[in-house]
C-alpha atoms as one frame of an Amber mdcrd trajectory, in Angstrom:
protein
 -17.090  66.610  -7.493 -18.474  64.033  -5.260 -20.844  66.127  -2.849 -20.038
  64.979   1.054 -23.934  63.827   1.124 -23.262  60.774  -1.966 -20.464  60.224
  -0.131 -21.701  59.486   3.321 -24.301  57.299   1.472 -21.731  55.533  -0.486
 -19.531  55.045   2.920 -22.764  53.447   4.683 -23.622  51.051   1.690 -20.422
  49.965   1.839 -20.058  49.687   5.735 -23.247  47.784   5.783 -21.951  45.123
   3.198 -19.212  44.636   4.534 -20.952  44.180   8.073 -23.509  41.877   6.301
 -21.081  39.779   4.975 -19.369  39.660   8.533 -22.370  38.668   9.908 -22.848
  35.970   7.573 -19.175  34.293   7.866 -19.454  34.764  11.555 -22.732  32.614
  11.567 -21.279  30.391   9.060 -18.626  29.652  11.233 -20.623  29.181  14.766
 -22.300  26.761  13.134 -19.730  24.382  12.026 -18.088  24.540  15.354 -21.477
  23.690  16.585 -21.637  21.090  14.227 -18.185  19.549  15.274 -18.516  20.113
  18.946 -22.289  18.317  18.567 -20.510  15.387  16.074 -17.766  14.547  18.294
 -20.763  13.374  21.826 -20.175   9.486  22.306 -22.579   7.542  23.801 -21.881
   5.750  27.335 -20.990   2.460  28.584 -19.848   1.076  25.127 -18.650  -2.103
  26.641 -22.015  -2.861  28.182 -23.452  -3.023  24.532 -23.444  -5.563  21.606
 -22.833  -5.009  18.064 -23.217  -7.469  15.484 -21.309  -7.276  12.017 -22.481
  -9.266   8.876 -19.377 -10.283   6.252 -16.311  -9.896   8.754 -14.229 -12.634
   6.639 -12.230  -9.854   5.342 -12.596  -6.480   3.904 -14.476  -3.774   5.826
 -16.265  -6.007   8.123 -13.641  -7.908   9.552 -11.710  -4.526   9.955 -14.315
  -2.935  12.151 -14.837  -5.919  14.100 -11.063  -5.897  15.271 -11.444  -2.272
  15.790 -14.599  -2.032  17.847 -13.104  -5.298  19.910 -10.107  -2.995  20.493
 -12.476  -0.351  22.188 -13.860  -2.689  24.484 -17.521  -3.612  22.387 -18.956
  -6.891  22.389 -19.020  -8.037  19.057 -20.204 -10.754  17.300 -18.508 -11.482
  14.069 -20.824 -12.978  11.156 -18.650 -15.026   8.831 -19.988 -17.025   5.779
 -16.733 -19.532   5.813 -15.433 -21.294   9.132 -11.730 -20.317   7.752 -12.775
 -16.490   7.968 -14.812 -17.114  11.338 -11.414 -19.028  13.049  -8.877 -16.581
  11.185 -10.709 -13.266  13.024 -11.266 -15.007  16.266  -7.348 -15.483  16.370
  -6.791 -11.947  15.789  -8.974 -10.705  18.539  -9.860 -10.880  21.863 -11.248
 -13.549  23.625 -14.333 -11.065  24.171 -15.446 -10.975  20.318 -17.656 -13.933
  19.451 -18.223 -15.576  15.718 -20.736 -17.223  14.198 -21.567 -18.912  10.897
 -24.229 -16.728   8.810 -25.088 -16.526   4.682 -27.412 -13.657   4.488 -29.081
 -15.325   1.703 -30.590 -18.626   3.843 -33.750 -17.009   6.145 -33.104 -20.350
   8.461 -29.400 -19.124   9.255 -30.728 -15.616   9.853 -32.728 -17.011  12.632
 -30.222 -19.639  13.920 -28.399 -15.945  14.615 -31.208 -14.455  15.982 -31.708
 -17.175  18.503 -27.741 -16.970  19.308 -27.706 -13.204  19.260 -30.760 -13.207
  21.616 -29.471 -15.411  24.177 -26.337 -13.321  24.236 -27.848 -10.059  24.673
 -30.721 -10.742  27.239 -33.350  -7.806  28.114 -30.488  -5.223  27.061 -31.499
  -5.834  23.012 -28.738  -5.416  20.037 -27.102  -2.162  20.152 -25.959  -2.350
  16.541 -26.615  -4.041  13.221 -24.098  -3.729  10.335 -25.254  -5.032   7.669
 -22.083  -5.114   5.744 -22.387  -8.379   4.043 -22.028  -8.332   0.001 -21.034
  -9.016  -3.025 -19.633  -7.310  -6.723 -19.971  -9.786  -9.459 -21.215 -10.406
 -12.258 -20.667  -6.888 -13.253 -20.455  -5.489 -16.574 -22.416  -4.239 -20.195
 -26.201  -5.033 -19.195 -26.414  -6.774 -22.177 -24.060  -8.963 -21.109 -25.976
 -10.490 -18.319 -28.824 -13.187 -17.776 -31.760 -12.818 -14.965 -30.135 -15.310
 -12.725 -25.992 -12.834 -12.567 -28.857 -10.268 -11.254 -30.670 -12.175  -8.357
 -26.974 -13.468  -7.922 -26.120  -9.996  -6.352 -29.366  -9.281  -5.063 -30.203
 -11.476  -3.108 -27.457 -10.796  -0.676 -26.768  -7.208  -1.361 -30.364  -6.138
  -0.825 -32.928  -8.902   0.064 -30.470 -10.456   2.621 -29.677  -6.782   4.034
 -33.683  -6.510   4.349 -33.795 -10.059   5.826 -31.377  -9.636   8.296 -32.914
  -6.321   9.189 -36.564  -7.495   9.791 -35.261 -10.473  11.915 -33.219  -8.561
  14.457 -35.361  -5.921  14.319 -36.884  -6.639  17.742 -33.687  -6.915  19.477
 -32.464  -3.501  18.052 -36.011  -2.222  19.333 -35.218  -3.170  22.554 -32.330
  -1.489  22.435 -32.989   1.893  20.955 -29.926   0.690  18.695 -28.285   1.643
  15.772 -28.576  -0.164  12.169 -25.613   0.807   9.599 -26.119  -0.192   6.295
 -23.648  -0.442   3.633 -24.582   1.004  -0.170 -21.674   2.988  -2.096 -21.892
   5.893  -4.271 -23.059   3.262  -6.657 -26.327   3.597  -4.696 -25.877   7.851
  -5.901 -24.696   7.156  -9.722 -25.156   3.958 -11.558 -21.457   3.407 -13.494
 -21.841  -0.095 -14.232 -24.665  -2.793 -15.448 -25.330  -6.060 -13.033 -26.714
  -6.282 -10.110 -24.573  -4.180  -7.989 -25.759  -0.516  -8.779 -29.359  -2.054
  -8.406 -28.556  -3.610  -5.205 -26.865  -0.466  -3.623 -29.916   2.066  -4.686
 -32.165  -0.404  -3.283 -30.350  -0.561  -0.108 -30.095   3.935  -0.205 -34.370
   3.493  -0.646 -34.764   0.535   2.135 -32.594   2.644   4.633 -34.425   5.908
   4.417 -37.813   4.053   4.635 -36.471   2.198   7.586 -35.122   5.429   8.905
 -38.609   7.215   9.078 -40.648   4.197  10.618 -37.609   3.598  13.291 -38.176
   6.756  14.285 -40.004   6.468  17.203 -38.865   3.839  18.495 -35.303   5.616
  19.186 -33.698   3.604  16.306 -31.223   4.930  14.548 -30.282   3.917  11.111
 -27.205   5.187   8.636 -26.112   4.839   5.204 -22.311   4.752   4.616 -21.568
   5.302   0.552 -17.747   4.749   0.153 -16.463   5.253  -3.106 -13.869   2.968
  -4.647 -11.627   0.621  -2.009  -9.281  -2.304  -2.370 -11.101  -5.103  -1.054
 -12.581  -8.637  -2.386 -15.330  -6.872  -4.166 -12.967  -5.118  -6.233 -10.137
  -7.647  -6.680  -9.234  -7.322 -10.337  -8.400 -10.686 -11.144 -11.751 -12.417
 -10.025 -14.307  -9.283 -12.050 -11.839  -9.769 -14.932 -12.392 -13.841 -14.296
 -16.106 -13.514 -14.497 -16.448 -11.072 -17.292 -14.356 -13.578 -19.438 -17.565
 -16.026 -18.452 -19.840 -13.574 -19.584 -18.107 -12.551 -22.783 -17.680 -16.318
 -24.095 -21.336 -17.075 -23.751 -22.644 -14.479 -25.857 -23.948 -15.158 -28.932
 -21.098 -13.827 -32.668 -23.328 -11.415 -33.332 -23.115  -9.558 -29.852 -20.042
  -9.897 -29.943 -19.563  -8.553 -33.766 -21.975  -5.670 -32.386 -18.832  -5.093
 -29.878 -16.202  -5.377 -32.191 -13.130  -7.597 -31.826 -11.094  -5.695 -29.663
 -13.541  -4.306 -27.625 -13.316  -6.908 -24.434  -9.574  -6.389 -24.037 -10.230
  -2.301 -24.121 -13.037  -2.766 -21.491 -10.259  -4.578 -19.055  -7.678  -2.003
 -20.239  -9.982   0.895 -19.253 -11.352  -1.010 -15.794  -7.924  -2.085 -14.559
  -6.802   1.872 -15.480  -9.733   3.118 -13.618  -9.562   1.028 -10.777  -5.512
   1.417  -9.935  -6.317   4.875 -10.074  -9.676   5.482  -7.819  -9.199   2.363
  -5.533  -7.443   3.714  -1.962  -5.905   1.033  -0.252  -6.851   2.827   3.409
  -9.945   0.590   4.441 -10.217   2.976   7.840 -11.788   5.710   6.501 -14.755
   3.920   5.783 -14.558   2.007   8.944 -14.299   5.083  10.751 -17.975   6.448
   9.771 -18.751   2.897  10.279 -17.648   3.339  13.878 -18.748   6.613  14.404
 -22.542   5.774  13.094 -22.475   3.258  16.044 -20.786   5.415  18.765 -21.869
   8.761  18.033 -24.686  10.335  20.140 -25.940  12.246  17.616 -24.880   9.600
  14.161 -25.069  10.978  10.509 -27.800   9.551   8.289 -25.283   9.670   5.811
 -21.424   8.927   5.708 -19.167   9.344   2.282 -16.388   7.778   2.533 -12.927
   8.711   0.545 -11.805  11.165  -1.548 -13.501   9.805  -4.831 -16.491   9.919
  -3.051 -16.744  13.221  -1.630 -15.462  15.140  -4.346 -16.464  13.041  -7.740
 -18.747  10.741  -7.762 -21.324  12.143  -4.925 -21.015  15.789  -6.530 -21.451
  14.378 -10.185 -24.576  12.699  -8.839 -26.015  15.716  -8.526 -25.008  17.167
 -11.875 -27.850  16.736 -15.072 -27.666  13.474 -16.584 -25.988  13.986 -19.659
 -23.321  15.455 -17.699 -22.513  12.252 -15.568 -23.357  10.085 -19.227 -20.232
  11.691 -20.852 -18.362  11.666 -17.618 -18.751   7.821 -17.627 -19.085   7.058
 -21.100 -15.149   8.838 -21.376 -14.039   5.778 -18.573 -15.679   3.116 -20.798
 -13.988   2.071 -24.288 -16.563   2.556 -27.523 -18.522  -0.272 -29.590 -17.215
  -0.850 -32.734 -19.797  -3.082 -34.978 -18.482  -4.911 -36.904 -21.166  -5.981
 -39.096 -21.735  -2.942 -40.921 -18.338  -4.202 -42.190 -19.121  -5.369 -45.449
């Protein structure tokens, strides 16, 4: 028999576990709704402030643009192409303004400084979105020449830096906001080129940025969406370019391949991407908006469900893990000159 003393012992170790265990979940859950009720602060007088947005000719930059115009923010829509620059300008108010910048050119990063400036006055640049970019040439590493890397880096990453340093003044002035885009290629490299390259270097750039801003009351955040239907990953123009890069190799690369190899790889890519690509481009320009509006912004913003609950996660995994993970998306060599 249990003697009433173990029992009362037993009764309080159990009492106190349970309590334990209260106390945790309750302070668990105070501190998410702290979390929320501190996430959801705006800041004031949005319409009083300017925001401008590289790459708004389509995709994710020319959504937020129309969106933030809608709220009553003075934007001012980059645009490489005139086309893109009078297509948005027709599909907003007369309130957003355009202008003609390629990230890549430091003279037409200061032609937009000087506009920008006169714009703005003594209030400064509320926010910078560096948004601007570009995909291809992706593909096998070995596929690719020095030149299909500075291709991609030179807008992806020097022209986000570029752009950055120029305007930095402005967004100084204002105790702004800077939002760069990377991807959760910038967390897990899945592909060779310049792209994965470009977004880690952006991820590195941001949190250095972040640190020296600091004190100066500038804000800076990193938005990593995963996979999206936009022009970066249109199908037909990646598939377009990696024909280029296939023809020029050399037989014997390709023999190292094996003959059937190239159609697999676009079988597996256009498999991969029909499944992972989400057509919904407002999630991402949602923590676009809310790293701009927000009084208290994120330094960090996933964006879709790929994102959150694959890629980001399996970033964190050992290597080997995230090797097979990607290796089982990507068809095998088959050499054939060991073919006799």
């Amino acid at each position: 028999m249990v003697s009433s003393e173990n029992l009362t012992t037993y009764l309080l170790e159990v009492i106190l576990s349970h309590l334990t265990l209260f106390c945790a979940l309750l302070l668990a859950t105070l501190a998410s709704i702290r979390w929320f009720i501190r996430d959801s602060y705006r800041v004031d007088g949005l319409w009083r402030k300017h925001v401008l947005i590289t790459g708004c000719d389509s995709g994710f930059g020319n959504l937020l643009a129309r969106q933030l115009d809608g709220k009553g923010v003075n934007v001012i829509a980059a645009c490489l192409t005139d086309k893109g620059a009078t297509d948005l300008a027709a599909a907003a108010s007369p309130r957003l303004q355009t202008l003609l910048l390629d990230v890549t050119d430091s003279g037409s990063i200061g032609r937009a400084v000087e506009f920008v400036s006169r714009e703005v006055g003594d209030r400064g640049l509320w926010g910078l979105v560096n948004n601007a970019g570009r995909s291809i040439p992706i593909g096998p590493t070995e596929w690719m020449q020095i030149e299909d890397f500075t291709k991609v880096l030179d807008v992806n990453l020097l022209g986000v830096i570029d752009v950055t340093l120029q305007f930095l003044p402005l967004l100084k002035k204002a105790q702004g906001r800077v939002v760069n885009m990377a991807s959760i290629l910038g967390r897990l490299s899945l592909i060779g080129g310049g792209y994965c390259l470009s977004k880690w270097g952006v991820e590195a750039f941001s949190d250095s940025l972040r640190r020296d801003m600091k004190q100066f009351g500038v804000k800076v955040s990193i938005i990593e969406p995963g996979f999206f239907k936009t022009g970066i990953t249109q199908l037909d123009l990646i598939e377009a370019d990696l024909r280029r890069l296939w023809a020029r190799l050399s037989q014997d690369v390709k023999d190292s391949y094996g003959a059937t190899y190239f159609d697999d790889y676009l079988k597996s890519q256009d498999f991969s991407m029909g499944i992972l690509c989400s057509p919904d481009l407002s999630k991402v320009t949602r923590c676009m908006q809310h790293a701009l509006t927000a009084r208290f912004p994120r330094i960090r913003y996933s964006a879709g469900w790929d994102a959150k609950f694959v890629w980001i996660p399996l970033s964190y995994l050992p290597s080997f893990v995230s090797d097979f993970v990607v290796n089982a998306l990507l068809p095998l060599p088959k050499d054939e000159r060991k073919v006799k």
